[in-house]
C-alpha positions in Angstrom: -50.8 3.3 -13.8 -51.2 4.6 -10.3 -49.4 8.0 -9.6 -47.1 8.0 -6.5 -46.4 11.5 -5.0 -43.8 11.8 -2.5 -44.5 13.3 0.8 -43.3 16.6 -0.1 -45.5 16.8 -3.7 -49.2 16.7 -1.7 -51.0 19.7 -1.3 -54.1 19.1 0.3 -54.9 16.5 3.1 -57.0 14.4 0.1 -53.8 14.2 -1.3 -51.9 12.4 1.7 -55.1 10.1 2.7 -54.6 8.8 -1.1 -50.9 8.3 -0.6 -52.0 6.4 2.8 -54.7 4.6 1.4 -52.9 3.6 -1.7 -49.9 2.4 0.8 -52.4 0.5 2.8 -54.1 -1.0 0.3 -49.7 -2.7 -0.4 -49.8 -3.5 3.2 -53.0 -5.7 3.5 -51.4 -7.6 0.4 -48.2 -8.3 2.2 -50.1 -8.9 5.0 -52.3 -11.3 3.3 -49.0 -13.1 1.7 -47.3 -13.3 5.5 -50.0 -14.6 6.6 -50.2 -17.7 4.4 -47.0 -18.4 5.3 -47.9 -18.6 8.9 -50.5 -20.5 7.9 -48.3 -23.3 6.4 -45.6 -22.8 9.1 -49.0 -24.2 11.4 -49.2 -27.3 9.0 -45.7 -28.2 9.5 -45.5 -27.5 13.1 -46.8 -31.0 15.5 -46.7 -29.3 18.6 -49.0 -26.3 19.9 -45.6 -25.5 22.1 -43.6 -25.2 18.5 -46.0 -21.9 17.5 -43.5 -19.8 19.8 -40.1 -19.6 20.1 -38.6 -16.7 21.9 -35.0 -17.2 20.1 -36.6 -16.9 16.7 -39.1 -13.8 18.2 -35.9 -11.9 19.4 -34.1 -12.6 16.4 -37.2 -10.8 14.2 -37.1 -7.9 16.7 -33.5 -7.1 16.4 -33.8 -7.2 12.5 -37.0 -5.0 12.4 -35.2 -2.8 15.3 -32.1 -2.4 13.1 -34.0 -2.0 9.5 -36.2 0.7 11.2 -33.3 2.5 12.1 -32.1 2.6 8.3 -35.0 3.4 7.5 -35.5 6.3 10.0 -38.5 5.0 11.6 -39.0 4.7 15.0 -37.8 1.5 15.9 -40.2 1.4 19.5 -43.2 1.6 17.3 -42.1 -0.8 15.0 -41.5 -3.5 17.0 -44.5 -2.9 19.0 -46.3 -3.6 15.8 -44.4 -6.5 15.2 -44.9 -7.8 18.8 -48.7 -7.7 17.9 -48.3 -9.5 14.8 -46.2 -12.0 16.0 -48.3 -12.9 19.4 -51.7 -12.6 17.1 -50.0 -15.2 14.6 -48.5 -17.4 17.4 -52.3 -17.9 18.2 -53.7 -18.9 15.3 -50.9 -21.6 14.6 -51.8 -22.9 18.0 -55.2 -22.9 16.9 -54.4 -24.8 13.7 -52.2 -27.0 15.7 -54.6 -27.9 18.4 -57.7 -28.5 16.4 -55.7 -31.1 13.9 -54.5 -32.6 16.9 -57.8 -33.4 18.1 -59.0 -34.1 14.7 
């Protein structure tokens, strides 16, 4: 069983790095997850056009803007990293979408 300190509980910069590694190490795995999800969102999708749709994009902003806040993060930051991942996985589902178009 992996111990979790909070914040506050480590001592040493060895300490936080752990914390941040162990959290990391959760993110790549929900990263991972998402992103087989995009990857059948591609499958469905006919269209290279379909891999965007700005309504859908603003509606994931606000919700990430608004959780952030709850969550006392900074909201910019947060949706500037879920600008990135958005545009980067609007890509590849063109790129699926294309390439079995002209397969």
């Amino acid at each position: 069983m992996t111990v979790v300190n909070a914040p506050a509980d480590c001592q040493t910069k060895d300490d936080v790095r752990a914390e941040i590694d162990r959290i990391d190490s959760h993110l790549l795995s929900l990263f991972a997850e998402r992103h087989r999800y995009v990857t059948r969102m591609a499958e469905i999708k006919s269209d290279p056009h379909e891999a965007r749709d700005p309504a859908r994009i603003e509606a994931v902003i606000g919700k990430i803007r608004e959780r952030s806040l709850a969550l006392d993060l900074d909201e910019d930051q947060a949706e500037l990293v879920w600008r990135t991942l958005i545009d980067w996985n609007i890509n590849y589902e063109k790129g699926i979408i294309a390439a079995r178009r002209r397969g």
